[in-house]
Steps between C-alpha positions, in 0.01 A plus 500: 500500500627834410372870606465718253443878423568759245756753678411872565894575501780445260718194554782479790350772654502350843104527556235239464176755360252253324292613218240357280596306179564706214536859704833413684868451358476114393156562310361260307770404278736418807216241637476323144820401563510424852167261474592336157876421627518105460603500905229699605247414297316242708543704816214673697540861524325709780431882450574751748331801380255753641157353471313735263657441158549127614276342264694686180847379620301140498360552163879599421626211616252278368519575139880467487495173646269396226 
């Protein structure tokens, strides 16, 4: 199992700021990656995001994995 969250600041910045999926640093393009990569791929992932806006991140995810 792996928590996940888009990031609100830049990388190496020495602060953990979630954001929703798409609106942060890693966007949606970074998560592609990161839930298609062969080692990862069967893994569950668990969001940590504010609650409104939830159900987008989910839709997000969702539609990559399919």
């Amino acid at each position: 199992m792996i928590q996940v969250n888009d990031s609100k600041v830049e990388f190496d910045s020495k602060k953990d700021r979630h954001e929703h999926i798409k609106d942060g640093y890693i966007g949606k393009a970074g998560f592609t990656y990161l839930l298609n990569h062969p080692k990862l791929k069967d893994l569950d992932f668990v969001l940590e995001t504010r609650f409104e806006g939830r159900a987008d991140d989910i839709k997000i995810l969702k539609s990559i994995r399919a």
